[in-house]
N, C-alpha and C positions, 0 to 999 in steps of 0.2 A: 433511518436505516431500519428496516424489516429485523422481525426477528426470527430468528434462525433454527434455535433449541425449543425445545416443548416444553418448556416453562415460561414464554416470551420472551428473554430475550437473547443474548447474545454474547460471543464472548470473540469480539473481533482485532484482530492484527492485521498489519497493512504488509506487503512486500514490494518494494522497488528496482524495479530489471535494474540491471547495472553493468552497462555494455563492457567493463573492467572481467566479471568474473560476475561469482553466485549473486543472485538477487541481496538487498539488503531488507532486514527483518524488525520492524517495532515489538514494543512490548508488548504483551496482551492485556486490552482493558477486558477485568472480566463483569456479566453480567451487568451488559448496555447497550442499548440501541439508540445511544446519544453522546459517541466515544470524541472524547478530545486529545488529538495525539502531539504531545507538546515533546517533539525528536528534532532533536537535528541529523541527520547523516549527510555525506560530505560523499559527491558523485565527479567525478573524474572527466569531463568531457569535454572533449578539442575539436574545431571544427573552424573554418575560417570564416565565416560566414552564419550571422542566427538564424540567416532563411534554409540555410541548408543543416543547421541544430537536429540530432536526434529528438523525437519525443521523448519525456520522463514518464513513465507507464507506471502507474501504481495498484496494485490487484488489493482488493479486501479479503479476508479471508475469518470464519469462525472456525475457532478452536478447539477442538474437542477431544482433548487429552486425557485419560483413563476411560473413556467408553469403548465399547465392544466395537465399534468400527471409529478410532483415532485418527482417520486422516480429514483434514480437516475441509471446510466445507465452502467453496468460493462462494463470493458476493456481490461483487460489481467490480468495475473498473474505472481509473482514471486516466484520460490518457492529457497531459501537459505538453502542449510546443511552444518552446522559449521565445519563439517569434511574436507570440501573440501573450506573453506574460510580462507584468510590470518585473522586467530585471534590468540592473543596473550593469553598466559595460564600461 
């Protein structure tokens, strides 16, 4: 992961669309550009069919809370199709 902030490195959190309502939000690992995000969250998704499954889309994002511009700084994306993921049915 790149780092973000001008000290090197970074201070990133993931957020996951969540076709229910608001995106869901991890913690902030702070200060790394080698984060391991050890979350569960629990996504809500009905479909009859895995070919026809929504993607899971997951945005990275750095943080940067008390500085003069706090909103915070995107970083890549993941985008997940259950079709093509080892899950169990």
């Amino acid at each position: 992961m790149a780092a973000v902030d001008e000290d090197g490195s970074s201070d990133p959190f993931l957020t996951i669309n969540n076709i229910q309502g608001e995106p869901l939000k991890t913690i902030t690992i702070k200060d790394s550009v080698n984060p391991l995000f050890y979350t569960v969250k629990d996504l809500l998704y009905e479909f009859d069919d895995i070919e026809d499954a929504p993607p899971i889309i997951i945005n990275v994002w750095d943080e940067d809370d008390g500085l003069l511009d706090s909103s915070p700084d995107y970083m890549g994306t993941a985008v997940i199709y259950l079709k093509d993921a080892n899950v169990h049915h």
